[in-house]
N, C-alpha and C positions, 0 to 999 in steps of 0.2 A: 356611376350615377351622374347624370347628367350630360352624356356624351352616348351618341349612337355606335350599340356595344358592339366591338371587332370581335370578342368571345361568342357572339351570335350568330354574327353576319357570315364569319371563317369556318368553323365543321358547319352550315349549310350550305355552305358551296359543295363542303368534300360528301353531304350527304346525296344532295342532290346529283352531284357524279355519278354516284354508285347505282343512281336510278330510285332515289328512294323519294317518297311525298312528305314536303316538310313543313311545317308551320311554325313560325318564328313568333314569338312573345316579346315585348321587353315590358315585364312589369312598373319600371319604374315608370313608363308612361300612358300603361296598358293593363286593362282589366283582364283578369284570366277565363278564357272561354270553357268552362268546365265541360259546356255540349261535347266539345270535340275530345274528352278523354278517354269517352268508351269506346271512340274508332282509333286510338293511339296506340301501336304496337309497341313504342318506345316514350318516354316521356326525360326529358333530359334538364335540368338545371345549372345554369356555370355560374358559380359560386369564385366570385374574382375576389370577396373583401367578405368581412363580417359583416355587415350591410344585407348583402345580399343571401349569405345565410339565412341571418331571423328572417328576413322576408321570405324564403320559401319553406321553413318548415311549417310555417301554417295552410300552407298548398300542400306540400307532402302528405299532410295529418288529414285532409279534405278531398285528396285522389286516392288513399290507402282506403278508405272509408269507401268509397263509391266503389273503387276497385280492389280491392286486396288482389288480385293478381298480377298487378297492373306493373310493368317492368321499368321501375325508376331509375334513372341515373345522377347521380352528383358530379360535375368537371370543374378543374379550376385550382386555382391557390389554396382555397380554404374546405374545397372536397376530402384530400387527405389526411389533412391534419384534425378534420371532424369525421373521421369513418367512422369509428365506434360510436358516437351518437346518431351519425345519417344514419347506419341500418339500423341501428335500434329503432328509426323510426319507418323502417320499412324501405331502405333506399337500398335497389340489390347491386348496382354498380358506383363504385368508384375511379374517378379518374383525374389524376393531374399529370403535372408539365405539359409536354406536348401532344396534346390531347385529338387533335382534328380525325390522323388515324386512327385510334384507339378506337371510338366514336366510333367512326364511321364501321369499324368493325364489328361494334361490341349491334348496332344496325342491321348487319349481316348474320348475325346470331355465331359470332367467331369469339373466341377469348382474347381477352386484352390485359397487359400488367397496370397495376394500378396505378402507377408513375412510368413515365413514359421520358424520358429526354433525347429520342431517338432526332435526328439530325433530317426533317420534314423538308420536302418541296413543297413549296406552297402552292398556292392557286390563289386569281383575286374573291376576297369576299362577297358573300350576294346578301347585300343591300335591301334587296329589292320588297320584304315584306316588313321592315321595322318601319316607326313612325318617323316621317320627313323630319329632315335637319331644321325646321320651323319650330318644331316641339320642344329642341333641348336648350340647355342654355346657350348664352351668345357673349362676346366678349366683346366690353364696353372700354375704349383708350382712345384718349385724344377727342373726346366728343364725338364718338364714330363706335357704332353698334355692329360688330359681326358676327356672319353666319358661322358655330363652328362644326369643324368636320373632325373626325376623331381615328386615328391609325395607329397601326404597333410594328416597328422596325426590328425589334426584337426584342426573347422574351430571357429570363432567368438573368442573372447578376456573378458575378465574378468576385465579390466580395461575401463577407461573413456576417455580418452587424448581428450582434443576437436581438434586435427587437423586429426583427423584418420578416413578415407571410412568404416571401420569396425562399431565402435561404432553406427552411426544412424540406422544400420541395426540389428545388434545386441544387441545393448545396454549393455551391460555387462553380456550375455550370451554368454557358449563355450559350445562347442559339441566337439566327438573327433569321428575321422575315427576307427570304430574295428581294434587291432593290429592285427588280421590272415590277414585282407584286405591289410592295409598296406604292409604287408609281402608279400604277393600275388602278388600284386605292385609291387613291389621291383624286385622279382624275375624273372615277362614279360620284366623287365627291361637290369636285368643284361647278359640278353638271349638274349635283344638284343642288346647286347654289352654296355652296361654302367659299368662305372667305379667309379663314382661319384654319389652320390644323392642330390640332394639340396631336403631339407623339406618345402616348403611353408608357412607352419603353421604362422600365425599372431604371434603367439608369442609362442615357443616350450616348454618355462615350464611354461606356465596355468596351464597343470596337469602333473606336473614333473615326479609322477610317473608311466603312461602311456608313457613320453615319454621316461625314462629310460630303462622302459623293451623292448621298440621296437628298441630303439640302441645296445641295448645288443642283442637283438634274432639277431638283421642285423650282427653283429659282430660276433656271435656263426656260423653263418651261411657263412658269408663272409668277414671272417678274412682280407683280401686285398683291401675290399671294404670301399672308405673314405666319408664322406657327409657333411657336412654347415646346418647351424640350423640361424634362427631368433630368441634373447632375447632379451628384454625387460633389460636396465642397473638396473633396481629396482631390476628382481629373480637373474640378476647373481651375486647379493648384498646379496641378501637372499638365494638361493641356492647354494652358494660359494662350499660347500661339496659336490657337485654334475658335479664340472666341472672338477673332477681327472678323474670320469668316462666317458665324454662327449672324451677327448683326448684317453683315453682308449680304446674305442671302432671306433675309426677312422675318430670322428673329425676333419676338416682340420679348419676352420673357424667361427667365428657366427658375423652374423648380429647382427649390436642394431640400433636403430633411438634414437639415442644421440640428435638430432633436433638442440641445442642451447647450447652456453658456458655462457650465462647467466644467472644466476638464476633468475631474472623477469620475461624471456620469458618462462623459464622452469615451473616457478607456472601457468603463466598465459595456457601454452598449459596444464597443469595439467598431467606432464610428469611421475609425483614419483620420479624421482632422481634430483641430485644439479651436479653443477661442480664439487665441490668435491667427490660427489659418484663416479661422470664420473671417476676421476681419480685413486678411489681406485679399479674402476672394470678394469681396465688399468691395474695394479700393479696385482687383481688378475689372468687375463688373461694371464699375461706374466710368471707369477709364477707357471701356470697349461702348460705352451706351448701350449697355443691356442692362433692363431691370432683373434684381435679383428676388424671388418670391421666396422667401424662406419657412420652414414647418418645424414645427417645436411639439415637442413631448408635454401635454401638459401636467403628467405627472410621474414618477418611477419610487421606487421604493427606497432611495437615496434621496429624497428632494426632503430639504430641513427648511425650519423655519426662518432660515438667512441669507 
């Protein structure tokens, strides 16, 4: 939400490959053209968060109705771990991990497994029918409003946290986006005026060194261009040596899911870090000049009234 979706923009690139006609939606900016569902041979939803769930099963319930024939799909994080209520609501395909091929198959009228972590070539994403990067949010620091542009270096996680939409799908598998792809990215982007990159990435130093050479090439290449990263308080504990270069290359920010100031709740989510890590990666972030953007849990079935 609020970022021009790479879930979209990526299997219509690999559809259009295969020679197929595609129309791209994003609801969250975009009214849904029901005209065009009685000439859809495929209708597909990527379901990335719970969000994006409730908001399409009331399209679901609104295209089953028009068409009962009509050949629905669910992709994404929260596809597999909602099957048995997507078909309940008439959804005949499921698909997560890495999904581009799958897709693009299940398009071809081929079978596809319903989790996919096969090890993908990518291709750059097409852009090219979502709403301009004017539409979505923009990031406001320093009295200075920018355009932002939104990528995925890679997907799935290497860790376990049991509170995390990644893990059942993944399991403790990562994959990563090819850095030329990313780049490629990048650059439909900054063309079309972005200023800013947020990385998506579940957690950016899974493969730290993958994701150094791609801020450094963005940096060689767009010295003025700044981006936000997601990590995990465990690597920026462990990769402490790596956040000179993260501010270097035009860093403005990183994400952590800090979740808890408890240590109970922090074992019991199987988080990796303690309160006190929390606070030494505090100390290290303010010592490299990056801001640290931290995310809390705001409730678990451990949380007392003290």
């Amino acid at each position: 939400m609020g970022r021009q979706p790479f879930g979209l923009a990526s299997p219509a690139a690999w559809l259009r490959r295969r020679g197929h006609d595609v129309f791209s939606i994003d609801m969250s900016r975009q009214r849904f053209p029901f005209e065009t569902v009685a000439e859809a041979g495929l209708i597909a939803f990527h379901l990335p968060m719970h969000t994006a769930t409730r908001l399409a099963v009331p399209l679901i319930q609104k295209i089953c109705d028009a068409r009962p024939d009509a050949h629905i799909c669910c992709y994404g994080l929260y596809a597999p771990m909602n099957e048995a209520y997507l078909r309940s609501q008439g959804v005949r395909t499921i698909l997560g991990g890495e999904f581009e091929q799958s897709l693009a198959d299940v398009a071809d009228g081929l079978e596809a497994p319903s989790v996919s972590l096969a090890r993908l070539r990518f291709i750059p994403p097409d852009r090219s029918q979502l709403p301009a990067l004017g539409s979505y949010a923009t990031l406001q620091a320093r009295g200075v409003r920018k355009r932002v542009g939104y990528t995925e270096a890679s997907r799935g996680c290497k860790h376990l946290c049991r509170h995390c939409p990644v893990v059942p799908v993944y399991n403790g598998a990562f994959r990563i986006v090819q850095r030329d792809v990313v780049m490629a990215d990048i650059r439909q982007q900054v063309a079309a005026g972005a200023e800013h990159i947020t990385f998506g990435d579940p957690d950016f130093f899974n493969g730290p060194g993958h994701a150094v050479a791609i801020v450094s090439a963005l940096h060689d290449e767009f010295p003025r261009l700044t981006y936000d990263v997601t990590i995990k308080i465990e690597h920026l504990l462990k990769h402490r040596d790596r956040l000179a270069c993260l501010r270097a290359t035009g860093c403005l920010f990183v994400v952590s899911a800090v979740e808890s100031l408890d240590d109970e709740v922090l074992r019991r989510l199987d988080k990796g870090h303690t309160r006190a890590g929390f606070y030494e990666a505090v100390s290290l972030m303010r010592n490299a000049g990056l801001t640290l953007s931290p995310t809390f849990i705001a409730f678990t079935p451990w949380t007392t009234w003290r």
